[in-house]
C-alpha positions as CSV (number, residue, x, y, z in Angstrom):
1,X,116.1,-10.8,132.6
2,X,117.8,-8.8,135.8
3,X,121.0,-10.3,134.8
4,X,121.5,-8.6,131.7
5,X,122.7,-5.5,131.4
6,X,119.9,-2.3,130.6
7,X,121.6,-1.7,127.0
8,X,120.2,-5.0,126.1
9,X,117.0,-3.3,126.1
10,X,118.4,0.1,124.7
11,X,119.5,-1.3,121.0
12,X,117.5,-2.8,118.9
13,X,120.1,-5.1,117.5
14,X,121.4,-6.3,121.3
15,X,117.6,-6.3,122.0
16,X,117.5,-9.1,119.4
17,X,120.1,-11.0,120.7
18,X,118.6,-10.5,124.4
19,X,115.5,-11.8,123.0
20,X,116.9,-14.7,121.7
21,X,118.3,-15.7,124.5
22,X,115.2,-15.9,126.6
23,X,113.3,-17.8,124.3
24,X,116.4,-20.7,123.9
25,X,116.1,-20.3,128.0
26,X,112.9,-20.6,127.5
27,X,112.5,-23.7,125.3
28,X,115.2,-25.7,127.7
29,X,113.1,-25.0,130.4
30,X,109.8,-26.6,128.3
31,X,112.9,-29.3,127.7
32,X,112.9,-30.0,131.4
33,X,109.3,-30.5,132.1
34,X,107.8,-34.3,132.2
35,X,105.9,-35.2,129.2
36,X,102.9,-34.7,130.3
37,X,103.9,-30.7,130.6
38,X,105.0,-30.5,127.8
39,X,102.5,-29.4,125.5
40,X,100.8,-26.4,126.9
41,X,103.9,-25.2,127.8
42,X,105.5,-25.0,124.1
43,X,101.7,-24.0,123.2
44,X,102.6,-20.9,125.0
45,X,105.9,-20.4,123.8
46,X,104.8,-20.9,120.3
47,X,102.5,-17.8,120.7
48,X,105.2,-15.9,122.5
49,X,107.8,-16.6,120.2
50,X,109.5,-13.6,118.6
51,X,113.0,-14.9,117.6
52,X,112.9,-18.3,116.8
53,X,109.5,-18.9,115.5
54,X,110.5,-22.0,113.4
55,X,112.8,-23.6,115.7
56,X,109.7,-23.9,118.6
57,X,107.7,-24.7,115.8
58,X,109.6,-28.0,114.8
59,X,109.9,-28.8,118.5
60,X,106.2,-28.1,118.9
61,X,105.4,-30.2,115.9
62,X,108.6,-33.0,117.7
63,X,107.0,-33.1,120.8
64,X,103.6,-33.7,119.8
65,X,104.3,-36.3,118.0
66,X,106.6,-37.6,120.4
67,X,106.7,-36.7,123.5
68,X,109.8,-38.3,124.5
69,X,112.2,-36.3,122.3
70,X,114.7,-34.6,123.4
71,X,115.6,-30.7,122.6
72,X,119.1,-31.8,121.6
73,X,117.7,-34.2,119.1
74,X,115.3,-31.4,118.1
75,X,117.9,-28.9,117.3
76,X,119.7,-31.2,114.8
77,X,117.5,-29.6,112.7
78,X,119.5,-26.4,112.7
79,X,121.6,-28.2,110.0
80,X,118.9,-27.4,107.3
81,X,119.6,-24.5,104.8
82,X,116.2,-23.6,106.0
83,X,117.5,-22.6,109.4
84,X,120.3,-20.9,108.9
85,X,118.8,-17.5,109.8
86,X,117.7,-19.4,113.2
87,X,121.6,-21.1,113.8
88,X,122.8,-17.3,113.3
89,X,120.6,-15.4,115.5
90,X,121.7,-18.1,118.1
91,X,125.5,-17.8,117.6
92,X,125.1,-14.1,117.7
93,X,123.4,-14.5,120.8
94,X,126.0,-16.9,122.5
95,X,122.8,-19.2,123.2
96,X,123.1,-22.0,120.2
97,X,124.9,-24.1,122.8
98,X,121.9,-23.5,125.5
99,X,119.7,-25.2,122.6
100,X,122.0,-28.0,121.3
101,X,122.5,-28.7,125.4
102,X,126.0,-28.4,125.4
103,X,126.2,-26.1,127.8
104,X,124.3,-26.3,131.0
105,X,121.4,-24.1,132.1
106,X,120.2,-23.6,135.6
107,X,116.4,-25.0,135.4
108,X,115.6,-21.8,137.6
109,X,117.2,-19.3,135.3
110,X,115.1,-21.3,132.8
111,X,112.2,-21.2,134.2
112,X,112.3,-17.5,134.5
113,X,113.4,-16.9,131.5
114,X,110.0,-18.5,129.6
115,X,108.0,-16.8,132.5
116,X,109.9,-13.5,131.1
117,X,109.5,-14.8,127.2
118,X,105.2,-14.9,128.3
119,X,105.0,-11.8,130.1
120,X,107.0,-9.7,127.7
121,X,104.8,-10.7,124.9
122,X,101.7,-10.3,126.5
123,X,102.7,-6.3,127.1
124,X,103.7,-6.4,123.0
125,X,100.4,-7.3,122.3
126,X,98.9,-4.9,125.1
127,X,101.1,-2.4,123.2
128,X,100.2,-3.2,119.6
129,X,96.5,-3.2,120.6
130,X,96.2,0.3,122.6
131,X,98.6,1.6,119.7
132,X,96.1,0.5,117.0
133,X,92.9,1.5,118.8
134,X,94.6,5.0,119.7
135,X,95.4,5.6,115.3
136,X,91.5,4.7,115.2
137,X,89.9,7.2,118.0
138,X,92.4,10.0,115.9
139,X,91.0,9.4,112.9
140,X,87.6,9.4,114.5
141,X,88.0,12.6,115.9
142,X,89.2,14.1,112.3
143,X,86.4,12.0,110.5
144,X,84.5,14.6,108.3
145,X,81.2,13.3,109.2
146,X,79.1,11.7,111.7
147,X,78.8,8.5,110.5
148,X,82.5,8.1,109.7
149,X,83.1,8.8,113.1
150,X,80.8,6.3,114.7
151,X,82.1,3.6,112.4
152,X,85.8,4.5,113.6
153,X,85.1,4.3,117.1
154,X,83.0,1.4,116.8
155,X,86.3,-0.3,115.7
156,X,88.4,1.1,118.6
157,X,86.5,0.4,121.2
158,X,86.5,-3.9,119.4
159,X,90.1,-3.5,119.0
160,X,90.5,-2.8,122.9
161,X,88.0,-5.8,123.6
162,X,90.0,-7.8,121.6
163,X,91.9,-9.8,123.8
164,X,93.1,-13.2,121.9
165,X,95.0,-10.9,119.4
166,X,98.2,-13.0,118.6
167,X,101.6,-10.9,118.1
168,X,102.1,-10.8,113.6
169,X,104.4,-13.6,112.7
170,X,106.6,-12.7,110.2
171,X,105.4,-13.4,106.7
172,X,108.1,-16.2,105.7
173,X,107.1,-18.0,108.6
174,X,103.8,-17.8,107.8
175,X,104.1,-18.7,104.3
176,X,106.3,-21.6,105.2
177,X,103.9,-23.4,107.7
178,X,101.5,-23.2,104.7
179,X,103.6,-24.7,102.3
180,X,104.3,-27.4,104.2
181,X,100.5,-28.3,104.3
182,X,100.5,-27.8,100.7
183,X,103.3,-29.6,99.1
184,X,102.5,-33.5,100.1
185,X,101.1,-35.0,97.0
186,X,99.8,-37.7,98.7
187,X,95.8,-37.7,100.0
188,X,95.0,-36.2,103.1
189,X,93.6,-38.9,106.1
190,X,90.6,-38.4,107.8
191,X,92.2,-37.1,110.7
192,X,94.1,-34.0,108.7
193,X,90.7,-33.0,106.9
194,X,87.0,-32.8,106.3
195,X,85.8,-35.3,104.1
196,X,82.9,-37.9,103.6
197,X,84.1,-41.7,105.1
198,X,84.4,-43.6,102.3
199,X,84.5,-46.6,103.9
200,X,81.1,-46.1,105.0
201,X,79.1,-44.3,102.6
202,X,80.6,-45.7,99.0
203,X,82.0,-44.4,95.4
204,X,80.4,-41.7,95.7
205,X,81.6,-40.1,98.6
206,X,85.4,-40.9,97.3
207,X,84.0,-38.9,94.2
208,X,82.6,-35.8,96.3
209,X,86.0,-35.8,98.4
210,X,87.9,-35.0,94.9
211,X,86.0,-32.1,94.7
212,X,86.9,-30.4,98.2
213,X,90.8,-30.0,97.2
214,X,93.4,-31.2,95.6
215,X,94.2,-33.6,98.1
216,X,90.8,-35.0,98.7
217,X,89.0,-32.8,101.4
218,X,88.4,-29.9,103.2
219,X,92.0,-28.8,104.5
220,X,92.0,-26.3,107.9
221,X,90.7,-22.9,106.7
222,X,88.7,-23.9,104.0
223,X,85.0,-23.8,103.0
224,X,82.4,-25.1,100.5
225,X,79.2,-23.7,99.7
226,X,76.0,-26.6,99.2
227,X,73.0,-24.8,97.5
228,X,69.7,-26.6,97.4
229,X,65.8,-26.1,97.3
230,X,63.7,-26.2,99.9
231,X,63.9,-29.9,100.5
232,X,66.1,-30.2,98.3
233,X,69.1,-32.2,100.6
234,X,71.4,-29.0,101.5
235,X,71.0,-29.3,105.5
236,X,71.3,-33.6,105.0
237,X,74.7,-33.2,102.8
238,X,76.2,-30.9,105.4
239,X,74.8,-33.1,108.4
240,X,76.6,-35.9,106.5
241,X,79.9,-34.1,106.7
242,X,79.3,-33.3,110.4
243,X,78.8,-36.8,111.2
244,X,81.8,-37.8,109.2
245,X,84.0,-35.3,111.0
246,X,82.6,-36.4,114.1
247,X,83.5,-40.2,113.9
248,X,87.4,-38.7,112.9
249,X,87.2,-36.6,116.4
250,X,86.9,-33.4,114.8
251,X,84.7,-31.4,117.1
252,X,81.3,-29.3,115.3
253,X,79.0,-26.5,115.5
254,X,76.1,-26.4,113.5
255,X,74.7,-22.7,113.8
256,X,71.2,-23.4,112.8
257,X,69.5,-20.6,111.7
258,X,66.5,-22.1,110.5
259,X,65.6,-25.4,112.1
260,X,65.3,-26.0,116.5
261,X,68.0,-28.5,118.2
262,X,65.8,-31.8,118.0
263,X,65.0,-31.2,114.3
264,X,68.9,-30.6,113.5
265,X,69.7,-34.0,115.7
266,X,67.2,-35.7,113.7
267,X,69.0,-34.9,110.0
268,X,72.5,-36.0,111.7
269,X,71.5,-38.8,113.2
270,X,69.6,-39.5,109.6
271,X,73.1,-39.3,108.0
272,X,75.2,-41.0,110.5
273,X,75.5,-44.7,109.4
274,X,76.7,-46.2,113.0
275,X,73.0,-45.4,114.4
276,X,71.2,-48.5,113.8
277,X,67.5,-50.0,115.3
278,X,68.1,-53.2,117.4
279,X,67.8,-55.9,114.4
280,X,69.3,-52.9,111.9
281,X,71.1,-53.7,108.8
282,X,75.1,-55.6,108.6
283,X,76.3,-52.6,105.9
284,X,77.0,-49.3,106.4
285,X,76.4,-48.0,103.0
286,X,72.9,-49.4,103.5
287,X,72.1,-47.5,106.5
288,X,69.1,-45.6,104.3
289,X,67.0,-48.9,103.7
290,X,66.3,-48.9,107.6
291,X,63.2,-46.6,108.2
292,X,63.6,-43.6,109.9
293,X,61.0,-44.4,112.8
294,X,62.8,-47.7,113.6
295,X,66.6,-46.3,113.5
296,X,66.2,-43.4,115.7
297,X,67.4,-44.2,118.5
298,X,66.8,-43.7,122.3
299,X,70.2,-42.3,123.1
300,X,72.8,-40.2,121.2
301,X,76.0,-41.6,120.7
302,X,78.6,-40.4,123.6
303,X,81.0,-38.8,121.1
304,X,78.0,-36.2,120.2
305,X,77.8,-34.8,123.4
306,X,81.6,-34.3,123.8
307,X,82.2,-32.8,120.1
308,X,78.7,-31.2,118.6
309,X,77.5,-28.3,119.6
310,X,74.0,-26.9,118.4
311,X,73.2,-22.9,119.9
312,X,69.9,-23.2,120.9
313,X,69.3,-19.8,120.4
314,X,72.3,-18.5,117.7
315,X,72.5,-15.0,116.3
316,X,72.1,-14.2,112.5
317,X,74.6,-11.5,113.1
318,X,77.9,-12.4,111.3
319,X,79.7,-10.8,114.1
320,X,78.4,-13.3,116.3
321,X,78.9,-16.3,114.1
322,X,82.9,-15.3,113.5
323,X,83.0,-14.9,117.2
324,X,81.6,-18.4,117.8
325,X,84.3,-19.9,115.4
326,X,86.9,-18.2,117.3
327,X,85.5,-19.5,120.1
328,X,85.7,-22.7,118.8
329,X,88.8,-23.1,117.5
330,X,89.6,-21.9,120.9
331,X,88.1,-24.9,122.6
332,X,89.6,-27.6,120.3
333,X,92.9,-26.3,120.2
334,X,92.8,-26.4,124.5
335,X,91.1,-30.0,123.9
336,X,93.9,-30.8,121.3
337,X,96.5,-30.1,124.3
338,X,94.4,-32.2,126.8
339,X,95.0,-35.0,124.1
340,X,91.4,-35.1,124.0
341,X,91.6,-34.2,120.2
342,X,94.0,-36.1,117.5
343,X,92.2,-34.1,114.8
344,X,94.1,-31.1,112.9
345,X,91.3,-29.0,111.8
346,X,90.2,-26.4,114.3
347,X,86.9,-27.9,114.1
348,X,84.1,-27.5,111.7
349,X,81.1,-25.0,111.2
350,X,78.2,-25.3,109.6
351,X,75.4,-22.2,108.8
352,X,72.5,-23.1,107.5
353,X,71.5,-21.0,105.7
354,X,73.3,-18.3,104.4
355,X,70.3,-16.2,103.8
356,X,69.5,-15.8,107.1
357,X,72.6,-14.0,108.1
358,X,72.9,-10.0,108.9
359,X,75.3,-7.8,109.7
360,X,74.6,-5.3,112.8
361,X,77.0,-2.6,111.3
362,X,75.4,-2.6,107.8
363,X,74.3,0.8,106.5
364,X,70.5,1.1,106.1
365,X,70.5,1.7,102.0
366,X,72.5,-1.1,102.1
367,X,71.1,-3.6,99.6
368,X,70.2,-7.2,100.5
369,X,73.1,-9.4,98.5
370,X,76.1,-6.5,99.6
371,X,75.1,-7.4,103.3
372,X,75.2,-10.9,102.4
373,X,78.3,-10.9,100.7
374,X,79.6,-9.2,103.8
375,X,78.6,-11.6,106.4
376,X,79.9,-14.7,104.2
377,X,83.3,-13.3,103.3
378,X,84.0,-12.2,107.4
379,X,83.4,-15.6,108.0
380,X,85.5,-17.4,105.6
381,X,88.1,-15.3,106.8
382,X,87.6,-15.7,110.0
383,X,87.7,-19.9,109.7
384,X,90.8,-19.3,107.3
385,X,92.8,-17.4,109.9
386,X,91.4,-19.7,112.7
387,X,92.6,-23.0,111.0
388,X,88.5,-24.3,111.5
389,X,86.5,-25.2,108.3
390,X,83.3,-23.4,107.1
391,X,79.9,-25.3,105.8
392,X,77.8,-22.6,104.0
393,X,74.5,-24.1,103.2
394,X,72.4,-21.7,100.6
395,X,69.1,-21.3,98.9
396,X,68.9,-21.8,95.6
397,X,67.2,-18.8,93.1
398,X,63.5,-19.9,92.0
399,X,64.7,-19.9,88.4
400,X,67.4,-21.8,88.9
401,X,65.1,-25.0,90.3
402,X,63.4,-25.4,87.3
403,X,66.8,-25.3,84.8
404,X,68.0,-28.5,83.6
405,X,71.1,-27.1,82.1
406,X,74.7,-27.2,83.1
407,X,75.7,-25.0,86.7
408,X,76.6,-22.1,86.0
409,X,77.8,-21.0,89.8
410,X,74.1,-18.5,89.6
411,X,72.2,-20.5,91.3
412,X,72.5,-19.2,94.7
413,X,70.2,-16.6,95.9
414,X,70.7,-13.0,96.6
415,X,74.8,-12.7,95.9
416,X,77.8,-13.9,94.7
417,X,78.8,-16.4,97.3
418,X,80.5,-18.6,95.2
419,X,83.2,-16.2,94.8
420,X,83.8,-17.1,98.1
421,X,84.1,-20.4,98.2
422,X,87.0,-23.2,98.0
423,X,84.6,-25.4,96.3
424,X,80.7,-25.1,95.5
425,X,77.6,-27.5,94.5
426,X,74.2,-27.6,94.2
427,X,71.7,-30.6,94.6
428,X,69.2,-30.6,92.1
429,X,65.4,-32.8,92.6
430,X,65.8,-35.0,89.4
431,X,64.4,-37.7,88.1
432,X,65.5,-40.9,86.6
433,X,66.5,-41.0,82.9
434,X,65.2,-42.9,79.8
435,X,68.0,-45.7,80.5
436,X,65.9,-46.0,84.0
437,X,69.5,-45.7,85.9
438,X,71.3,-42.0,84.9
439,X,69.8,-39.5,86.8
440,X,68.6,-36.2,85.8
441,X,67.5,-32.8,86.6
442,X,64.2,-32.3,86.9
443,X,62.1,-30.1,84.8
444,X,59.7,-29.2,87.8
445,X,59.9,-28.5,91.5
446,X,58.8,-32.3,92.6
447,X,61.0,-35.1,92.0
448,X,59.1,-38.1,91.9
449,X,60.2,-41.5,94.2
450,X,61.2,-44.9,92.9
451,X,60.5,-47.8,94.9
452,X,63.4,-49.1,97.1
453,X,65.1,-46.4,96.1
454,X,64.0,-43.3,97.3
455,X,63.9,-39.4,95.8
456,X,67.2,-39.1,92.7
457,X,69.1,-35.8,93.4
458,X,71.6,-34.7,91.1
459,X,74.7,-32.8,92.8
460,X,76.9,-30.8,90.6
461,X,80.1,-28.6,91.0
462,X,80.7,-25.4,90.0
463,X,84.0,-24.5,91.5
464,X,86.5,-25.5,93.6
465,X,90.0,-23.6,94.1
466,X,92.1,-27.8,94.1
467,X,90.6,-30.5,92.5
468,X,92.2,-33.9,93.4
469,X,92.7,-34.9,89.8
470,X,93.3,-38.7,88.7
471,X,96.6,-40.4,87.3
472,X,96.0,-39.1,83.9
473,X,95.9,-35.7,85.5
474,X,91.9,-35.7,84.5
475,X,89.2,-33.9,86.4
476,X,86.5,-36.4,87.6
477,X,83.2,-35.6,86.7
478,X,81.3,-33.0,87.8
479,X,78.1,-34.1,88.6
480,X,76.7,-37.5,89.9
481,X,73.3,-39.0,90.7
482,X,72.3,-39.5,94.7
483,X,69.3,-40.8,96.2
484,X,66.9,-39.4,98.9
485,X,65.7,-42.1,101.4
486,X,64.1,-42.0,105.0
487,X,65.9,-38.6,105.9
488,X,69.1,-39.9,104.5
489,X,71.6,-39.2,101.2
490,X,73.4,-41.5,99.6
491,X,74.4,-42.8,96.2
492,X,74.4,-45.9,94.2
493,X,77.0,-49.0,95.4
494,X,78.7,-48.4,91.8
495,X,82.0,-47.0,90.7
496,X,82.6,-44.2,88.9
497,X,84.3,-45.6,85.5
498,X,87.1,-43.0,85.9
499,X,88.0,-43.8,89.5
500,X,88.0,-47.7,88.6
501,X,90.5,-46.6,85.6
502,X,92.4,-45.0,88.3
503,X,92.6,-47.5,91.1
504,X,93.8,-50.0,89.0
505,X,96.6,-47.3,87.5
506,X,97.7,-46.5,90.7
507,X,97.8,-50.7,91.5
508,X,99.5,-51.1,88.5
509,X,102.6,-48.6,89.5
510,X,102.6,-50.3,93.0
511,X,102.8,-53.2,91.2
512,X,105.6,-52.7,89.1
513,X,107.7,-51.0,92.1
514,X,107.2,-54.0,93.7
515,X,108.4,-56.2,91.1
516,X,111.6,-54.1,90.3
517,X,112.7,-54.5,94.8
518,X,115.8,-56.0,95.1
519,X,115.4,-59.2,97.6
């Protein structure tokens, strides 16, 4: 601001305190806006934020859920032990008083100051970017060799087309947004993660959800890896998942490598248990005894064409793909703001198949599974930093269709994905067991069909980085029996014997906490 004096700018330690200042400024000013203003505006101020990072970050987190608040109520918060670095910085700024509203700001002066607050940290990042692009073109023009040197200019010249490069937080702040997605015992809601709706598809899909964390689905940055035969129920499972993130209003991409836009609408609309034919079915979880030539329907659902999006023509280069998911996460977090989004994941993305990815810069006696491996891992990272989750559907190996033993995390072809992954499966053809109801892998390529039932599958996982474990702190199983029917996957209307031990655990406690209330 003008009306500070130039050695606020000169010393790093009054530079502090003149930053500080701005940015309390600046969040009264965001105070001073209607409600419906609100939100884009501490959006911005969130990303400009140098000083007080988790002070805008709990009025961000105030004012979306309640728009209403006011930043006096807010900044109660600076009582937590938590805070006290923030409360400091504002004493020693002489601006704590602009932020607990005790003393009055000019709404002009306030307004300038976040318009100041925006501007200076767009020039940081101009800054940080030109700086880091200028190390690159030095070391390029030392590189011993020719190929070095491409490769180090290569990244310059992306590192000054790079425009949506946030300013580094620091790394407490960092670490403490994460721990507070982490440290709720409770389950997640389909509205904080990716998960199958269990209401509509059964047990089994409460069983799969165990498997995706330790809170019972796919949290914001994470991944899982489905491998399958040809035919095998890969593409359906992750279609299922789609649709399910769908009817929560999480927005999707499927990057179909392999299959055209009609024939990717046809497996979700398969999957998606709200499509019925005009005298369909009363159950969901039933949705796969209507054939698929009856259900189809004429129209697709409105909510499709405001939150999937299918690339008619995508790119198997993994540059592209991670560019897509920024992209994305782009788009939902402006939808999120235009309250046209309640859900917290950054959206979901789904590449089928893995296989089918390159990488443009990969050298040319670069072997198959290292280029693979690659493309995979840029990817993950990319969905990790951009709070979005990642569906990796892979090929299976030809031995591995034929193996009836145990998953050994092997069975995906051509590299070590599942090193990758947050959690991994694979869906095996099986058959039906001597009991005629437990079903197994199948010996041979074909899995044979059982009338009224369909094609068994077996799915089985390998890995996962959280497991939602039951009351007795046991895993649940690791593999189950589906069914393949009319273009849809789904599993038996039966509960898994653990889960029924822990739903009437879990009744139990609630039980006995209810019986010990005082009246």
């Amino acid at each position: 601001m003008s009306e500070e004096p130039p050695q606020y700018k000169t010393n790093a330690k009054n530079r502090d305190a003149w930053r500080t200042k701005i940015e309390a400024e600046a969040l009264r000013h965001v105070d001073n806006l209607a409600g419906e203003d609100r939100a884009e505006a501490i959006e911005q101020l969130d990303r400009a934020t140098h000083q007080l990072i988790m002070l805008v970050k709990n009025a961000k987190d105030a004012w979306t859920r309640k728009p209403e608040c006011r930043l006096a109520d807010i900044a109660l918060c600076l009582d937590n032990p938590a805070l006290d670095a923030v409360r400091a910085e504002l004493e020693s700024a002489d601006a704590l008083d602009i932020v607990t509203g005790e003393q009055r700001v000019d709404p002009f002066k306030a307004e300038a100051s976040f318009k100041e607050a925006l501007d200076d940290h767009e020039a940081t990042k101009e800054q940080m970017r030109l700086g880091r692009a200028g190390k690159l073109l030095q070391q390029a023009k030392d590189a011993p060799d020719y190929q070095t040197r491409e490769e180090l200019t290569e990244k310059a010249v992306e590192e000054l087309n790079r425009q949506d490069r946030e300013t580094e937080a620091p790394l407490s702040s960092l670490w403490q947004e994460h721990a507070e997605q982490v440290k709720s015992p409770s389950a997640f809601s389909p509205t904080e993660a990716i998960m199958l709706d269990t209401s509509r598809r059964g047990h089994w899909a409460r069983w799969f959800n165990r498997w995706l964390g330790s809170r019972g689905g796919l949290a914001p940055g994470t991944n899982v890896l489905i491998g399958g035969a040809p035919g095998g129920g890969k593409t359906s499972m992750g279609a299922a998942l789609a649709v399910d993130a769908m009817a929560a209003g999480c927005p999707v991409t499927f990057w179909q490598l392999e299959l055209g836009v009609a024939r990717t609408l046809e497996q979700m609309l398969a999957q998606d248990p709200a499509i019925r034919s005009a005298g369909g079915i009363d159950r969901a979880d039933l949705h796969h005894q209507e054939p698929w030539a009856e259900r189809a329907p004429l129209e697709l659902p409105d909510h499709y064409s405001e939150l999937l999006t299918i690339p008619r023509w995508p790119s198997d280069d993994a540059d592209d793909a991670a560019a897509a998911v920024q992209a994305m996460a782009s788009r939902v977090k402006r939808m999120r703001r235009e309250g046209k989004v309640r859900h917290e994941c950054n959206g979901v993305f789904i590449v089928d198949y893995v296989q089918r990815l390159r990488m443009r810069k990969a050298r040319n006696a670069q072997a198959s599974h290292e280029v693979w491996t690659d493309a995979v891992s840029k990817l993950a990272k990319t969905a990790e930093e951009c709070g979005a989750v990642i569906v990796f559907l892979s090929q299976r190996t030809k031995g591995s269709r034929n193996n009836t033993q145990k998953v050994t995390g092997t069975e995906f072809a051509g590299a070590d994905f599942e090193r990758i992954a947050y959690a991994a499966c694979v869906i095996s053809k099986g058959r039906v067991g001597e009991d005629g109801e437990e079903i197994e892998a199948a010996s041979g390529a074909q899995s044979e069909y059982v009338d009224g039932r369909g094609q068994p599958r077996l799915i089985e996982f390998s890995k996962m980085r959280g497991v939602m474990l039951y009351q007795n702190r046991r895993h649940p199983e690791s593999r189950a029996g589906l069914w393949f029917n009319n273009f849809a996957v789904y599993g038996d209307d039966k509960d898994f014997p653990a889960e029924e031990e822990d739903r009437k655990a879990k009744a139990d406690k609630a039980k006995g906490k209810q019986g010990n209330m005082p009246f």
